[in-house]
C-alpha positions in Angstrom: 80.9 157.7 38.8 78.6 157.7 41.8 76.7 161.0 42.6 76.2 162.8 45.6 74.0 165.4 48.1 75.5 166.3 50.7 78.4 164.2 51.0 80.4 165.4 53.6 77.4 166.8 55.8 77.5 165.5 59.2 74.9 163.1 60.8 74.3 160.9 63.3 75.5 157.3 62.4 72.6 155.2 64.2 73.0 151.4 63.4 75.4 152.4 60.7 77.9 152.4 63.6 78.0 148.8 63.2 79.8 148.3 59.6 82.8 150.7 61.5 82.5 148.0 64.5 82.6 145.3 61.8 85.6 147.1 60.0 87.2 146.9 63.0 86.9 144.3 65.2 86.4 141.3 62.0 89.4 140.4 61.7 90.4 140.5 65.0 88.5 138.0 66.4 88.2 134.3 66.0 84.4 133.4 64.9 85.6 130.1 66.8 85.9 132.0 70.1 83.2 131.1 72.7 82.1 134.4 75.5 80.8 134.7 77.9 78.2 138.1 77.8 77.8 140.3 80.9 75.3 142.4 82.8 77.2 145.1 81.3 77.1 144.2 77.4 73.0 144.6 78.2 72.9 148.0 79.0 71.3 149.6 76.1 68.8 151.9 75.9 64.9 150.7 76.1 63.3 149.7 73.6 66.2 149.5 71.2 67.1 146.9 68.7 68.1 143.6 70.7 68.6 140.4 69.1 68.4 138.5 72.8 71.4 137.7 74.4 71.5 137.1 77.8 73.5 137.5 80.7 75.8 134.2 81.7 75.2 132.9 77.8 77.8 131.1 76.3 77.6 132.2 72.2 80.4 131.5 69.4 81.5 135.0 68.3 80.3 134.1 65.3 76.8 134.0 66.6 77.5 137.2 67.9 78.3 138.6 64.5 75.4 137.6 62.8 73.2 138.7 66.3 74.7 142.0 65.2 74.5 142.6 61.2 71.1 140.2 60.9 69.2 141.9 63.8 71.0 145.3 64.5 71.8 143.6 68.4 73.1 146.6 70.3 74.0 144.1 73.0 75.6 141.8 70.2 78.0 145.3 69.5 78.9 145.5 73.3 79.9 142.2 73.4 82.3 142.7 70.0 83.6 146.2 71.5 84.4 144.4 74.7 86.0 141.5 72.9 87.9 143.7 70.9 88.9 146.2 72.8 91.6 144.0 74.6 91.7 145.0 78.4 89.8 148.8 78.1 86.8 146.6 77.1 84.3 148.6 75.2 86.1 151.7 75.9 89.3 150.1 74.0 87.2 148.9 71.1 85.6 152.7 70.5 89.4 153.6 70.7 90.1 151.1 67.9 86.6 152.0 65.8 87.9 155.7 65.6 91.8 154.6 64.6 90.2 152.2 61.7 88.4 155.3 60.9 91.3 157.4 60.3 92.8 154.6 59.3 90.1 154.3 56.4 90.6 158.0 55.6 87.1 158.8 56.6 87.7 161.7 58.8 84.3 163.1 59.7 83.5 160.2 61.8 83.7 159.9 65.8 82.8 156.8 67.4 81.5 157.4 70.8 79.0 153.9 71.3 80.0 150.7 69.4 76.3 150.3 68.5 75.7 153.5 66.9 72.9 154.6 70.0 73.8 158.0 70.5 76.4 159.5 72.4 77.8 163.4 72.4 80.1 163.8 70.1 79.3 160.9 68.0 79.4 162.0 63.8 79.7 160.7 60.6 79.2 161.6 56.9 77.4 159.8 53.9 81.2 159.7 52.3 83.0 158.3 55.6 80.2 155.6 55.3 80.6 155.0 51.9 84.8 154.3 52.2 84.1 151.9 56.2 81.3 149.7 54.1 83.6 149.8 50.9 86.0 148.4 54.1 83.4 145.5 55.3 82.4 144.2 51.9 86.5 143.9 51.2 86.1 141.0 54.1 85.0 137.5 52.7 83.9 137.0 56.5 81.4 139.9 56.3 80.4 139.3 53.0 79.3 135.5 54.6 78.0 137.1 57.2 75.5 139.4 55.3 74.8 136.7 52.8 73.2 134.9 55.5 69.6 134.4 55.3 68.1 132.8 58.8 69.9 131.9 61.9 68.9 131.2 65.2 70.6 132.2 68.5 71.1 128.6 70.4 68.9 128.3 73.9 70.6 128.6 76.9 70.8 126.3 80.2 68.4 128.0 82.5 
């Protein structure tokens, strides 16, 4: 039995965001994929975690995933919302973060950014984020992912 304080209190999920991205999106895309990242996929607030992409790069998806869970890459979430989020872009893959939500049964959790920067409206609970990591560490993919010590995001042609 695992104890608790304050369970079901809401908060503000900062970078937590990201295991409910990863819930999501995981198995809907192939690690294989190569994209493309835009101007937009960079606009994230100053100063906040980055792991470096940049505009016109070609990365593996993969790359992008471990951009995202290694370095807390709010551009690296942007880029998997988009991705994910089928023709709405980022605006689809919030829409599929809050149905894998309710999906999980964690139902004091809103999902306004992919990246977990804040946004009105955005909540989550200590148990919501307990049942979407139980989610992630179900994947073998995440569990590779998280295992991973070092990596190194490839240079780009100038």
């Amino acid at each position: 039995m695992l104890g608790g304080c304050g369970p079901h209190e809401y908060g503000t999920p900062a970078s937590t965001q990201k295991l409910l991205l990863a819930a999501t999106m995981l198995a809907k895309l192939d690690p294989k994929q190569l994209v493309t990242v835009t101007r937009d996929d960079l606009k994230i607030a100053r100063g906040s975690s980055a792991v470096g992409l940049l505009v016109g790069g070609r990365y593996t998806v993969e790359t992008v995933w471990l951009g995202l869970l290694l370095n807390s890459g709010n551009e690296a979430a942007n880029v998997l919302a988009r991705l994910g989020g089928g023709p709405e872009g980022v605006a689809g893959g919030v829409r599929a973060m809050n149905e894998e939500a309710r999906r999980l049964g964690a139902r004091q959790t809103h999902a306004v950014t992919p990246s977990g920067l804040d946004g009105k409206g955005q909540f989550t609970s200590a148990y919501d984020l307990a049942l979407i990591a139980r989610a992630c560490f179900a994947d073998p993919l995440f569990r590779r992912y998280t295992r991973t010590e070092r990596t190194q995001i490839p240079a780009q042609p100038a």
